[in-house]
TISE-586674 format. One record per residue (C-alpha): residue number from 1; residue in three letters; x, y, z. Coordinates in nm, 3 decimals, padded with zeros to 5 digits, always signed. Example, Ala and Ser with C-alpha at 12.3 -4.5 7.8 and 13.67 -1.06 7.14 Angstrom:
+-----+------+---------+---------+---------+
! pos ! code !       X !       Y !       Z !
+-----+------+---------+---------+---------+
!   1 !  Ala ! +01.230 ! -00.450 ! +00.780 !
!   2 !  Ser ! +01.367 ! -00.106 ! +00.714 !
+-----+------+---------+---------+---------+
END
This chain:
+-----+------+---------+---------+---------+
! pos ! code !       X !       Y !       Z !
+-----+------+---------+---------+---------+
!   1 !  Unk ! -01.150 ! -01.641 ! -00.175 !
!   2 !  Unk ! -01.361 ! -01.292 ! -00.188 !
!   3 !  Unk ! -01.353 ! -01.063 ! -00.415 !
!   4 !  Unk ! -01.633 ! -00.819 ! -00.431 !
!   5 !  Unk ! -01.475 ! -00.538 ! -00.672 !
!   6 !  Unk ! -01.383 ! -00.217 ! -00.555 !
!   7 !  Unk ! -01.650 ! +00.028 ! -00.344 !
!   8 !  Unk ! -01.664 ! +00.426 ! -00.296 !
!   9 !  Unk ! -01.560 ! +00.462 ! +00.046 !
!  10 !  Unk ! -01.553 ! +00.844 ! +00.110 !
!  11 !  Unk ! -01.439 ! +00.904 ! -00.294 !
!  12 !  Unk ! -01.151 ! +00.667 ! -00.308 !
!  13 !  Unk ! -01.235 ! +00.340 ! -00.477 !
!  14 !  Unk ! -01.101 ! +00.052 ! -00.222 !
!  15 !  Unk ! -01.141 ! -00.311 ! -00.280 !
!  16 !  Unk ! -01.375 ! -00.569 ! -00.085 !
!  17 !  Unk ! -01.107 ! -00.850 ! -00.086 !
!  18 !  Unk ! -00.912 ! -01.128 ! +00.153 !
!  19 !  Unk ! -00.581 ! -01.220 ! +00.160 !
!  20 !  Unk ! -00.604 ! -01.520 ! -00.097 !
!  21 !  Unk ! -00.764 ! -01.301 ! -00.363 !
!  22 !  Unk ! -00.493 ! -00.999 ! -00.323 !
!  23 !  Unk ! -00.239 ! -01.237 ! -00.348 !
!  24 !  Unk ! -00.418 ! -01.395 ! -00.654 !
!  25 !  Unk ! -00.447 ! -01.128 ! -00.834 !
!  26 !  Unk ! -00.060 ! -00.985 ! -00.757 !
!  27 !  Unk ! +00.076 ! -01.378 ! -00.884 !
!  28 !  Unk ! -00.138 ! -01.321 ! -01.203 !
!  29 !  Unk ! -00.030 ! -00.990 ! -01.269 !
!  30 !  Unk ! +00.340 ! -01.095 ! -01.250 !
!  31 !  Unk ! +00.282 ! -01.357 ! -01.459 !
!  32 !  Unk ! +00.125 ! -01.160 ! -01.708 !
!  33 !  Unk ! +00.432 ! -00.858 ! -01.675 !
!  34 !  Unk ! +00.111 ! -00.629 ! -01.696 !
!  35 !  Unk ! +00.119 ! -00.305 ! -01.470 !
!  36 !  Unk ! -00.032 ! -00.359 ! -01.105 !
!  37 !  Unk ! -00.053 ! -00.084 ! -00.921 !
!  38 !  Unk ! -00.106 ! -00.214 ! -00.538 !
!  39 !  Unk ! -00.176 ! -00.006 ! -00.183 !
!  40 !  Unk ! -00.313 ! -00.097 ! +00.135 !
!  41 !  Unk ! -00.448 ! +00.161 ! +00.288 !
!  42 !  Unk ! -00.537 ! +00.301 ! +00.654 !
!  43 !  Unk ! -00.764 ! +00.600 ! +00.747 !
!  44 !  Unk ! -00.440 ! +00.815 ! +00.677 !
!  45 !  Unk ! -00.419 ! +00.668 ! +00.328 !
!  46 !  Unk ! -00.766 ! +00.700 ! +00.252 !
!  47 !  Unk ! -00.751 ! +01.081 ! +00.381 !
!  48 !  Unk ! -00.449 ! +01.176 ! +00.171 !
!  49 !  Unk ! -00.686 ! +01.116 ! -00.125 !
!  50 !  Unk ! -01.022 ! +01.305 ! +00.025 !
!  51 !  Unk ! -00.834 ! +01.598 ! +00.075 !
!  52 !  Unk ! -00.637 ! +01.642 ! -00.250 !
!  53 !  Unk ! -00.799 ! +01.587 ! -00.596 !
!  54 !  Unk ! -00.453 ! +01.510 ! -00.755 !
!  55 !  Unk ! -00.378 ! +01.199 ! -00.528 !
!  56 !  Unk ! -00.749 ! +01.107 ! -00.528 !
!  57 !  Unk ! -00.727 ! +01.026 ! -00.891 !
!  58 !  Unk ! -00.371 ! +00.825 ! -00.822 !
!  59 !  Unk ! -00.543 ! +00.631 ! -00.555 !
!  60 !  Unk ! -00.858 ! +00.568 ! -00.780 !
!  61 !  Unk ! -00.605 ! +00.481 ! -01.119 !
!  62 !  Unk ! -00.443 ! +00.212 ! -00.907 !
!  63 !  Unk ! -00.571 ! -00.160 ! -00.971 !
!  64 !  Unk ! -00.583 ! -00.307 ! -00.597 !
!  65 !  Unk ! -00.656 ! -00.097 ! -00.339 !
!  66 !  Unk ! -00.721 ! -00.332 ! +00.003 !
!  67 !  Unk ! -00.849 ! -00.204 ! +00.308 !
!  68 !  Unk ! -00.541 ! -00.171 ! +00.522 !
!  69 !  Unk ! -00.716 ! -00.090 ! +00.878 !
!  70 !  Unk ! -00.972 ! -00.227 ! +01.085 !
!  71 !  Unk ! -01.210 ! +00.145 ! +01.066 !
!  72 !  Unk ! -01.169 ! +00.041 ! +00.679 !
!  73 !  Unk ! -01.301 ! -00.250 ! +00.665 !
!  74 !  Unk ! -01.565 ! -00.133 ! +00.964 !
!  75 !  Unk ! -01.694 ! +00.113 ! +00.719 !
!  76 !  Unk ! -01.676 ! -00.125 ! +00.414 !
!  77 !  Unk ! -01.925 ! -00.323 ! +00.571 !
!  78 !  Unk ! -02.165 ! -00.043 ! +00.736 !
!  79 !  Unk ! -02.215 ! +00.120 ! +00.399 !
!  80 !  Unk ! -02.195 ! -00.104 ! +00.155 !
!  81 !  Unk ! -02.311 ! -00.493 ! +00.327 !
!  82 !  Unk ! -01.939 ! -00.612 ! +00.229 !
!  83 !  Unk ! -01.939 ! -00.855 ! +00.543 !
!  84 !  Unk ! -01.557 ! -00.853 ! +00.534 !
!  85 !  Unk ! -01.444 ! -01.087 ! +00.846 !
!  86 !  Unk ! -01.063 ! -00.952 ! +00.864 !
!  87 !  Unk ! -00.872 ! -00.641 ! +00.709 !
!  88 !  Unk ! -00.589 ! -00.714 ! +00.461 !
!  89 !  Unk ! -00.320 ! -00.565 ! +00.655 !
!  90 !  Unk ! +00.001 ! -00.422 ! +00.431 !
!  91 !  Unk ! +00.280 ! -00.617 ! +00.641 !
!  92 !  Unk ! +00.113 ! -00.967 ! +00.638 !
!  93 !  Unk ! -00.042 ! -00.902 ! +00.279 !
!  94 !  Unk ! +00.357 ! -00.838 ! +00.166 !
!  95 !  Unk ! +00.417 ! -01.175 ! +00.315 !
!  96 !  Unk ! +00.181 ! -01.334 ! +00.159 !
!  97 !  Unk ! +00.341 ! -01.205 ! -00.175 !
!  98 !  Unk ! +00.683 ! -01.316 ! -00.061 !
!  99 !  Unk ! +00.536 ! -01.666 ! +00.009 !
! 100 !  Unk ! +00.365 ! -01.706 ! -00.358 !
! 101 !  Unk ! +00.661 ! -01.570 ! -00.482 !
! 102 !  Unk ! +00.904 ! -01.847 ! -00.367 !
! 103 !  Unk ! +00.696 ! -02.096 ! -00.432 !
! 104 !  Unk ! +00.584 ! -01.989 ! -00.742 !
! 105 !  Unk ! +00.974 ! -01.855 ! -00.891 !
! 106 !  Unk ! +00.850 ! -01.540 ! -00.910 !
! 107 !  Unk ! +01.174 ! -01.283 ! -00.863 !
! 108 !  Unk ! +01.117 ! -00.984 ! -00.668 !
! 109 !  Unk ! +01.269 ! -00.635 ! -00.604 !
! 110 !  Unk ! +01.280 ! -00.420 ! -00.285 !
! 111 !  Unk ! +01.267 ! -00.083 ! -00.322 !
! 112 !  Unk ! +01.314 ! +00.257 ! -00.043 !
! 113 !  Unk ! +01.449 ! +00.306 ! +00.288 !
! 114 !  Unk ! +01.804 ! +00.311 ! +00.373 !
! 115 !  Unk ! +02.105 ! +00.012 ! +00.250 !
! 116 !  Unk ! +02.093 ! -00.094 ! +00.629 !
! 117 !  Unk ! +01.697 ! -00.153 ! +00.622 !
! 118 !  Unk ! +01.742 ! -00.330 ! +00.319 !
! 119 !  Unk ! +02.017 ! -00.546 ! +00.406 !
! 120 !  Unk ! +01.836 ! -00.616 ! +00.698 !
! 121 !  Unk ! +01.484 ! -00.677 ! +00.544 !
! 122 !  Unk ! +01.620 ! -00.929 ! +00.262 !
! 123 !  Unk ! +01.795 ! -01.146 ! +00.538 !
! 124 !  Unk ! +01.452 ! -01.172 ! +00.727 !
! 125 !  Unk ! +01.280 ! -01.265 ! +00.455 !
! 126 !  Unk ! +01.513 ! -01.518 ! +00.336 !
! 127 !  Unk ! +01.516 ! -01.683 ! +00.682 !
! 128 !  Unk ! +01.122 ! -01.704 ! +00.639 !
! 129 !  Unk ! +01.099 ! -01.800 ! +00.271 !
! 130 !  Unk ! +01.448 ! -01.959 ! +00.172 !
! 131 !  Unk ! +01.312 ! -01.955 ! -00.206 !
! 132 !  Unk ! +01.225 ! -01.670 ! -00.236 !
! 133 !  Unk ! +01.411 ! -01.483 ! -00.510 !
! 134 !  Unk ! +01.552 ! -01.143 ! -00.422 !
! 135 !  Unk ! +01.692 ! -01.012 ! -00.745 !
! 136 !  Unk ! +01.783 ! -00.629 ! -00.616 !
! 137 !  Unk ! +01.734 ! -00.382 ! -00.364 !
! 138 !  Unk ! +01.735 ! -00.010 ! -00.457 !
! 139 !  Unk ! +01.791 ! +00.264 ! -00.160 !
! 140 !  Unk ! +01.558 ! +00.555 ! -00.135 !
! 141 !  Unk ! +01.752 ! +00.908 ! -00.257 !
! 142 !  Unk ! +01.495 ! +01.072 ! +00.005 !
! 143 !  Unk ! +01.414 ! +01.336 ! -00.232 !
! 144 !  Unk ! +01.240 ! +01.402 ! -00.602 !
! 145 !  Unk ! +01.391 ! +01.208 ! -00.883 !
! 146 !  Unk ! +01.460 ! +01.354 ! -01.213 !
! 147 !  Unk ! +01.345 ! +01.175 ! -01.546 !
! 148 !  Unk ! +01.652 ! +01.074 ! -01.610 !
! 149 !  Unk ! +01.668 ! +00.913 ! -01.278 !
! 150 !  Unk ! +01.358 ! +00.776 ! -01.321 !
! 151 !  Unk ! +01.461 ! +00.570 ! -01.629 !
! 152 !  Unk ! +01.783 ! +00.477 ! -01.463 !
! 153 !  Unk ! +01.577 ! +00.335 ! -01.190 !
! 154 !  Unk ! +01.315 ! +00.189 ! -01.423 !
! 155 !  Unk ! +01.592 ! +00.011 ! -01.613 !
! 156 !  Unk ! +01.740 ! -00.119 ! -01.293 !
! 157 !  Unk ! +01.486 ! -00.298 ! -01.220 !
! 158 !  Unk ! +01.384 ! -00.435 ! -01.507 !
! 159 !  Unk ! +01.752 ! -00.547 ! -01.599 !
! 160 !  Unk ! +01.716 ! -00.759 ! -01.253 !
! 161 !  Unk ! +01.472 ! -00.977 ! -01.407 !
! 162 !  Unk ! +01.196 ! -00.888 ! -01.079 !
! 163 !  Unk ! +00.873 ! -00.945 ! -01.226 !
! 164 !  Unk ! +00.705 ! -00.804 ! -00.885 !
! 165 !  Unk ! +00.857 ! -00.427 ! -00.683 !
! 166 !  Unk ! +00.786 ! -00.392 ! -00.320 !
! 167 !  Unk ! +00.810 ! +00.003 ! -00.257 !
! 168 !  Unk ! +00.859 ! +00.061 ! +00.114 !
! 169 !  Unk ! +00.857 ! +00.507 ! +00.068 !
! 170 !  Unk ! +00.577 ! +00.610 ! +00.323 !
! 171 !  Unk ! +00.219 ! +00.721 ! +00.251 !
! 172 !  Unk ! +00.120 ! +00.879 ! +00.015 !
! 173 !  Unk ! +00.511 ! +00.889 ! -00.151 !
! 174 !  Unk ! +00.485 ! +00.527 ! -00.207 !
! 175 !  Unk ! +00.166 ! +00.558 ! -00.318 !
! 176 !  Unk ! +00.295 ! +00.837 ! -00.618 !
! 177 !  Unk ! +00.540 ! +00.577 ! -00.670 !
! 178 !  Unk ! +00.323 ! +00.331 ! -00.775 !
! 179 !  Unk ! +00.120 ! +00.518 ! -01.022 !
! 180 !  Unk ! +00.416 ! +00.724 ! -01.179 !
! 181 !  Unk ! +00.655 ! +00.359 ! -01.217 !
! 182 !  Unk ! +00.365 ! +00.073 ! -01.294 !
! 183 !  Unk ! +00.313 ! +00.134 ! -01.642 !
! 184 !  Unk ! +00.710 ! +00.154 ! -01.691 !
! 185 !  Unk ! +00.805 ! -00.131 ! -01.480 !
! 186 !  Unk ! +00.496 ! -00.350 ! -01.633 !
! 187 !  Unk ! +00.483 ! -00.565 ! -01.317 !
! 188 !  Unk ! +00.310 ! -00.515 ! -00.982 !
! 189 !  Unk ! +00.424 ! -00.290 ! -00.748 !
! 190 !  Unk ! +00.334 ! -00.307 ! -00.374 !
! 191 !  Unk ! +00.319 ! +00.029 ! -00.181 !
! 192 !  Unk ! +00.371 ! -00.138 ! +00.171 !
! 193 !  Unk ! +00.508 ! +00.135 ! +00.405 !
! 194 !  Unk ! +00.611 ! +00.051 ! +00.729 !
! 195 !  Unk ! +00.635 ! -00.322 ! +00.623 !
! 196 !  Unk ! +00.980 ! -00.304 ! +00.538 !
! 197 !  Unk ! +01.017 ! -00.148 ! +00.924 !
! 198 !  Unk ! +00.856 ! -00.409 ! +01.050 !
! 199 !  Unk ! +01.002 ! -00.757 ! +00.904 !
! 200 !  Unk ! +01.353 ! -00.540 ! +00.920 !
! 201 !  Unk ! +01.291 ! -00.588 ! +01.296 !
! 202 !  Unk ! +01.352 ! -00.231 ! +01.297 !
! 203 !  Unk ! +00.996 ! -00.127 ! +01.400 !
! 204 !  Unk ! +00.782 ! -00.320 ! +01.662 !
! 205 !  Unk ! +00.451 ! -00.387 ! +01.558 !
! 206 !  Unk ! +00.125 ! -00.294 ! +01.825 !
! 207 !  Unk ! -00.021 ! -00.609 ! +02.006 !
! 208 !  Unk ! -00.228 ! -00.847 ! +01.806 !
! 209 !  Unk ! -00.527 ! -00.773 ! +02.052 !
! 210 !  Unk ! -00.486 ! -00.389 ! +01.955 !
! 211 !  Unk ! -00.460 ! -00.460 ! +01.598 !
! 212 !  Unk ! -00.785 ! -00.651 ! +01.615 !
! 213 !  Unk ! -00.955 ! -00.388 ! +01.760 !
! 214 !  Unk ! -00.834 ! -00.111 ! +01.576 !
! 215 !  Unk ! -00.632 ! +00.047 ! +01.812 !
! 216 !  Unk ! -00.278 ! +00.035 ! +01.608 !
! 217 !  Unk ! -00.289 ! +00.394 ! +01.549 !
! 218 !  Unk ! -00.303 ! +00.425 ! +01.952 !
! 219 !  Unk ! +00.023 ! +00.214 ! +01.976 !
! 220 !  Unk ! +00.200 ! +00.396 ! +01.702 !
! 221 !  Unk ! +00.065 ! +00.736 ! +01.853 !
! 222 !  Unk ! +00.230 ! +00.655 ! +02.184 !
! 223 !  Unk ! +00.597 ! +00.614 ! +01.986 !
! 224 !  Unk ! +00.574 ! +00.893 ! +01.786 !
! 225 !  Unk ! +00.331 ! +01.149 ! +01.924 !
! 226 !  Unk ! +00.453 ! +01.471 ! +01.784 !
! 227 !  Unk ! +00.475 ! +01.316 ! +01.445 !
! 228 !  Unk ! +00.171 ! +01.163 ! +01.414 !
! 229 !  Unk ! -00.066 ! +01.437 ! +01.649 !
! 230 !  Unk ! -00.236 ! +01.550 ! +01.287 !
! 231 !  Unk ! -00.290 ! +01.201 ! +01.157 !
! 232 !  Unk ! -00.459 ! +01.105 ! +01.456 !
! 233 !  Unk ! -00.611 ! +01.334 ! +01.596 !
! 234 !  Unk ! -00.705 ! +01.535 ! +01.375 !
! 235 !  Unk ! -00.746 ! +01.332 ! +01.043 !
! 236 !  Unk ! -00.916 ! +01.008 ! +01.233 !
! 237 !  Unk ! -01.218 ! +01.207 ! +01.357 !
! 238 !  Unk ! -01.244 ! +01.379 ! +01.050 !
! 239 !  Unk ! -01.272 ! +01.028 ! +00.838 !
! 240 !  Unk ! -01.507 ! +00.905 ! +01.092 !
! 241 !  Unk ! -01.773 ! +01.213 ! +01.068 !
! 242 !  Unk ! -01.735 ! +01.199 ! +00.692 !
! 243 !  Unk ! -01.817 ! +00.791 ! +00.707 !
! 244 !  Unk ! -02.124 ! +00.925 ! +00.904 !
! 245 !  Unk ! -02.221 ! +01.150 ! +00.662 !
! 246 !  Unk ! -02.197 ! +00.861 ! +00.356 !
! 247 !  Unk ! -02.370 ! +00.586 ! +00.555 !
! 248 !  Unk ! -02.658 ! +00.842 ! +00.660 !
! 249 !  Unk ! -02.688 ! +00.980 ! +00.247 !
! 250 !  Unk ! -02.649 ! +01.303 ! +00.403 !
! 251 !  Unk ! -02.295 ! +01.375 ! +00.173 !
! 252 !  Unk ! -02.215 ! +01.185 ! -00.146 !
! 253 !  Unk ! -01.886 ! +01.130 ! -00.276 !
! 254 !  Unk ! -01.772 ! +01.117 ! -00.673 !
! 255 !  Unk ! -01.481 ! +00.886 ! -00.738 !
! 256 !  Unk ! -01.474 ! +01.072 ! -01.122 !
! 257 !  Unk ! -01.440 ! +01.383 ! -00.939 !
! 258 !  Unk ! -01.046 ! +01.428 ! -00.933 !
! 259 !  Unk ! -00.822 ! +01.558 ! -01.111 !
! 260 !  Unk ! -00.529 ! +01.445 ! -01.333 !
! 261 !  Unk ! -00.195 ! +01.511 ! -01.237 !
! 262 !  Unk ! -00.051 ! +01.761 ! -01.461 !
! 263 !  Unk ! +00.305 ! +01.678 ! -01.442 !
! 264 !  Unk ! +00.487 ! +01.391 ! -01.252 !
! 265 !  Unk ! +00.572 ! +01.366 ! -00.941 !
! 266 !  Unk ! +00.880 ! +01.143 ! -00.849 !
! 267 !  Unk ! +01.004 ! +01.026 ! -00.543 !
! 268 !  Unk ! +01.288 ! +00.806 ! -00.499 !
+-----+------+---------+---------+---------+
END
């Protein structure tokens, strides 16, 4: 189990941990009903929070942050000596949290994307973990959420009796989600993306040999290239010369330097 504490990579504050610890730490939390805020972030992820203040000091307010992608966990261990072996990727770190949650009784809660994905995504995971305790599903609205929304989905959730949310809203929506609901819901709550697309069977997944090498972005590029052009190539070599420029001491980054959101922000 590692579990090195949380490092400055480029001003957001992401965690030197494996799978066993995340998943530790998301069981205790449960456990405990205290709030958990959980992401697992790629270079996009980490970039939504160098370029805006605001979601810089959402992404640095959020307990477990786990290095999503392998030019994460590369730069984890150039700057700081983390000697991280693997990434803890979002889709197989959700599992993991399924799996602890059957066996431990743990009910959960599934949260964004469309009835159909949800449907679809519970089924899978029942086939995989027959415990496991789905207590509700809530469809995304695709737009901003009211207050009074907001408590209406805070009280669904809680009246299920989940004790951990998976939030499946895209980055960095899911992200917002997390900070704005965790202290309401009192439970963890996993910002895991494109998981839901993926164990939905809805979304194939790149190559194993890819994903090792940090080519997932390519394979994802190649489906959506208009989409994704910015994220890519644009925002990848930006993140890498900006690595360059903390491992060298040539730029320094301040994780206090953000700012507070004024107002809230909610997606649902």
């Amino acid at each position: 189990m590692i579990d090195l504490g949380k490092f400055n990579l480029v001003g957001v504050k992401i965690d030197a941990v494996d799978y066993e610890s995340a998943t530790a730490k998301i069981v205790d939390a449960a456990k405990k009903r205290k709030p958990f805020g959980v992401s697992a972030l790629a270079v996009h992820g980490v970039m939504t929070g160098v370029m805006d203040n605001v979601h810089r000091h959402r992404l640095n307010q959020l307990e477990l942050i786990v290095p999503d992608g392998q030019p994460v966990r590369w730069a984890l261990n150039s700057i700081h000596g983390t000697k991280l072996k693997d990434r803890v990727y979002g889709p197989n770190l959700m599992l993991e949290t399924c799996k602890a949650a059957a066996e431990e009784g743990i009910p959960i809660f599934l949260f964004g994307g469309k009835q159909e994905l949800l449907d679809d995504l519970s089924t899978n995971l029942l086939k995989k973990f027959p415990k496991l305790n789905i207590v509700g599903v809530l469809p995304s609205k695709f737009r901003t959420v009211s207050p009074e929304e907001k408590r209406e989905i805070v009280e669904a959730i809680n009246a299920s009796g989940a004790a951990i949310t998976l939030v499946g809203l895209g980055c960095p929506r899911q992200e917002v989600w997390a900070y704005e609901f965790k202290d309401d819901l009192r439970m963890p709550v996993l910002a895991v993306g494109a998981a839901f697309n993926f164990h939905a069977g809805q979304l194939a997944q790149a190559p194993p040999i890819m994903q090792k090498f940090g080519l997932e972005w390519l394979f994802r590029f190649t489906k959506e290239p208009r989409r994704l052009f910015h994220r890519y190539m644009v925002l990848n070599p930006y993140y890498v010369s900006l690595v360059a420029l903390q491992k060298l001491g040539l730029r320094k980054f301040d994780t206090q330097t953000t700012e507070t959101p004024t107002s809230e922000i909610l997606y649902g």
